[in-house]
C-alpha positions in Angstrom: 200.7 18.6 131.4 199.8 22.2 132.2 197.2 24.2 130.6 197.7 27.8 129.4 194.3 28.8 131.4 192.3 29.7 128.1 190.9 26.5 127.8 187.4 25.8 129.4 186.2 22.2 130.7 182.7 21.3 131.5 181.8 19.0 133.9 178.2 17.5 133.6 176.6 15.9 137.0 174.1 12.7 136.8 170.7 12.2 138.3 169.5 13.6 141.2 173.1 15.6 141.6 174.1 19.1 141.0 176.9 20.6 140.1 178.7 20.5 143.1 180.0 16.7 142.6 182.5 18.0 140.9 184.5 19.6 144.1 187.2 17.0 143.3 187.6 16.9 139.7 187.2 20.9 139.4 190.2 21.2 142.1 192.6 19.1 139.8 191.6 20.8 136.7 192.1 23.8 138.3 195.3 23.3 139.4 196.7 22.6 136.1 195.7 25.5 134.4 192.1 25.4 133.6 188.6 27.1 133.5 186.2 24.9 135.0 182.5 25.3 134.3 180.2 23.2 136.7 176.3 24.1 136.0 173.6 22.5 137.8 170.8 21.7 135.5 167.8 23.9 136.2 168.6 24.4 139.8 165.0 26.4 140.1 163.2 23.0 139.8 166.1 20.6 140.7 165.8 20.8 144.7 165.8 19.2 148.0 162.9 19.6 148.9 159.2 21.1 148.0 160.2 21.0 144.0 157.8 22.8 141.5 155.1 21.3 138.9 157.6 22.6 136.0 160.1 19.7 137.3 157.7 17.1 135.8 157.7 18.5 131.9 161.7 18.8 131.8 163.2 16.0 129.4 167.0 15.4 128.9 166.5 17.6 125.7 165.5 20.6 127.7 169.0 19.5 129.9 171.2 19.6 126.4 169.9 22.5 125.3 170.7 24.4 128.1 174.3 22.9 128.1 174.3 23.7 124.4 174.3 27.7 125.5 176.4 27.2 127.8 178.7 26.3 125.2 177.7 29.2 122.5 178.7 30.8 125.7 182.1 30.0 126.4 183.0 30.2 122.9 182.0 33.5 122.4 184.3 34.3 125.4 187.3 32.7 124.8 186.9 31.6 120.9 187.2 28.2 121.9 185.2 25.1 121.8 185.6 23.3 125.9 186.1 20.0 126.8 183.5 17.8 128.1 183.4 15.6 131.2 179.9 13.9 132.2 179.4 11.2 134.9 176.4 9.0 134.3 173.9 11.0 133.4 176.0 13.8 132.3 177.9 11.2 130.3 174.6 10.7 128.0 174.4 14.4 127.9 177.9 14.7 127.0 177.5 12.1 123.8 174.3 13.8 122.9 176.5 17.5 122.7 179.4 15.7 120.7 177.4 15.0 118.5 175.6 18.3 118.1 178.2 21.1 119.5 181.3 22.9 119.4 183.5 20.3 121.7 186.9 19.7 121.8 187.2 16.4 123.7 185.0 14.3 125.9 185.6 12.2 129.0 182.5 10.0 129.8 182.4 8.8 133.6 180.3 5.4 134.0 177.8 6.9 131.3 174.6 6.2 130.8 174.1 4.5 127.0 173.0 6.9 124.3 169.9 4.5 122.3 169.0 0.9 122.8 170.5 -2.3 122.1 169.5 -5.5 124.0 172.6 -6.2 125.3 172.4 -2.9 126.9 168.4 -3.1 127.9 169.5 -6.0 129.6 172.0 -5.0 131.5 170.5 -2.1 132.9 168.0 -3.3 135.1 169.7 -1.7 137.9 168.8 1.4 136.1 165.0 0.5 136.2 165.3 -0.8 139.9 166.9 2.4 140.9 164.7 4.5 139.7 160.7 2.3 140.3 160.0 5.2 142.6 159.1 7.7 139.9 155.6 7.7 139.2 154.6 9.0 136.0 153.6 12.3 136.7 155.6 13.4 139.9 159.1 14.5 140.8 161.2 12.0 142.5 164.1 11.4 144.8 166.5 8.2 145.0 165.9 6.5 148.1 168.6 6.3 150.8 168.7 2.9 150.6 168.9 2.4 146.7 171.3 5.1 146.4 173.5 3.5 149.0 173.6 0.2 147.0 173.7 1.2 143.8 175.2 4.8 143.6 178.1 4.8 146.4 178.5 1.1 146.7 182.0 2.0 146.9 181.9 4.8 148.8 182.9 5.6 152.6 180.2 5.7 154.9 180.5 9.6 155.5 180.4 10.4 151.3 177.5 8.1 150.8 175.7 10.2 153.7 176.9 13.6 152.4 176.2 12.8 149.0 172.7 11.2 149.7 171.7 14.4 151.4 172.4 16.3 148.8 170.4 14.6 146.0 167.6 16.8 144.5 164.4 15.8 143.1 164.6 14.8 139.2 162.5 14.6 136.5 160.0 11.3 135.9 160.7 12.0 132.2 164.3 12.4 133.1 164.1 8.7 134.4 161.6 7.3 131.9 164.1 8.4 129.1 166.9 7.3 131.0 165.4 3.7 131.8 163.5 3.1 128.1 163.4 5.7 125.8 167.2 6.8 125.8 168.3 9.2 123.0 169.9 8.8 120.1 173.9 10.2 119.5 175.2 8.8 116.4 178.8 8.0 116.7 179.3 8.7 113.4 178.7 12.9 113.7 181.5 12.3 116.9 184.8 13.6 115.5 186.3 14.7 118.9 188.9 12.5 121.3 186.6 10.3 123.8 187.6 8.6 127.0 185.2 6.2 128.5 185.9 4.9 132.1 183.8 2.4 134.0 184.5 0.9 137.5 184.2 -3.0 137.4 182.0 -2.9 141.0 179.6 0.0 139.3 176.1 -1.4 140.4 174.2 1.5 138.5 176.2 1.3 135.1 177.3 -2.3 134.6 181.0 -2.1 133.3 179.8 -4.5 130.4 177.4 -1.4 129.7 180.6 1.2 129.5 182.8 -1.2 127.3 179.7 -1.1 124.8 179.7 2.5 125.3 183.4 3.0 124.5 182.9 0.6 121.4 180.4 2.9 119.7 183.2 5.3 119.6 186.6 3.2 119.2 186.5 3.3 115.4 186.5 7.0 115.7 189.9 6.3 118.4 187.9 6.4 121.0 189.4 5.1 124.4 188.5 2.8 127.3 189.8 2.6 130.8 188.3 0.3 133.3 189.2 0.1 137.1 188.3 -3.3 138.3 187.5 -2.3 142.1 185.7 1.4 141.6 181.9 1.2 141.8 179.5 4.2 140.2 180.6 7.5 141.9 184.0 7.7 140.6 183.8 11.4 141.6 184.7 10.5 144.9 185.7 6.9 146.0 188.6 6.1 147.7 191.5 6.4 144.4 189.2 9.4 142.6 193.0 10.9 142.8 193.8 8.4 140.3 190.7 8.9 138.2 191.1 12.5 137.9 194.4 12.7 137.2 193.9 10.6 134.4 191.0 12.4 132.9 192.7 15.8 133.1 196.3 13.9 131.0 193.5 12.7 128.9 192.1 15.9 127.9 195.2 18.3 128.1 196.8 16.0 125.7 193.4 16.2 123.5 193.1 20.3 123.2 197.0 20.8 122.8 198.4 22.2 119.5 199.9 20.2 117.8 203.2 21.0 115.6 202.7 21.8 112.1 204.7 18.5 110.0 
């Protein structure tokens, strides 16, 4: 399906990432049609290297607010709500804004859980191990080795190098809120077509954790597509083709008009 070109998609990276993740998925969208926003989340304190004191006081509220005008923004250009597409992180992020934004539809990529539940505290321990590193009070960067096993698992050797390279330093409150304290997003206030995939060799996001993901919003019709072989960076695995194409059927067929009965 082919967009018209007035429709906008935003794409929302995960921890430690920036926008450019997206190289993949922003090429397909492209090429059917559509505007493709890809923002990196305070890239002035989300580095490489040396990052500032500011980095420590950011929380993922201070992340969905910033997305949230981003959004004010495209719809005062276009007079349209966009799509959302967020991959772990990004996919908390992205339930948080459907619950609080203009948004047309919503893919979630191996998302992080909005709130607790003890089937999902204990099935993120990954999560925890991941990110021990972050002290309390200073920025942090995942480890080669961590992010190797439990990020690009299923990666090829030359992504998981590219991509571990290019992992900024993140927020300790980031990854306190991320490990314990996640935030709320009532399913209830989510109106919009969801999507939830999860890759059934995902070390970071256990595919148990995205089917309870997906089942906060099935009542609501949400959907659920699992790939048994994919682990957590779905951005870019060997068969992201296949992932991609599928989210950008997904949400064309979400934001098309439908005829009048």
């Amino acid at each position: 399906m082919t967009n018209s070109g007035a429709d906008v998609v935003v794409m929302i990276h995960g921890l430690c990432c920036t926008g450019d993740v997206w190289r993949n998925f922003r090429g397909r969208f492209e090429a059917g049609g559509w505007r493709v926003s890809t923002p990196t989340l305070r890239p002035d304190c989300r580095v490489v290297c040396d990052p500032p004191p500011a980095l420590t006081r950011l929380g993922l509220g201070d992340y969905a607010s910033d997305l949230e005008r981003e959004i004010s923004r495209i719809v005062r250009d276009t007079g349209h709500a966009p799509a959302l597409i967020g991959h772990s992180m990004g996919g908390l992020l992205a339930q948080m804004l459907c619950a609080r934004a203009p948004v047309r539809a919503a893919v979630l990529l191996a998302p992080v859980p909005a709130g607790r539940s003890s089937v999902v505290v204990r099935s993120l321990w990954a999560l925890r191990d991941l990110l021990r590193p972050a002290s309390r009070h200073e920025p942090f960067r995942i480890g080669r080795r961590a992010a190797f096993h439990r990020l690009f698992n299923r990666a090829t050797p030359a992504v998981r190098e590219r991509e571990w390279k290019a992992l900024v330093y993140e927020s300790p409150r980031v990854a306190r809120e991320l490990a314990v304290d996640r935030p709320q997003a009532d399913p209830r206030a989510v109106s919009v077509p969801t999507l939830t995939i999860g890759g059934g060799k995902d070390r970071f996001v256990p595919p148990r954790v995205a089917r309870r993901v997906a089942a906060r919003y099935a009542p609501g019709g949400g959907l659920y597509r699992e790939y048994a072989g994919r682990g957590h960076w779905l951005l870019d695995e060997p068969g992201w083709e296949e992932v991609a194409s599928l989210c950008v059927e997904f949400v064309s067929a979400a934001v098309a008009p439908r005829a009048e009965p």
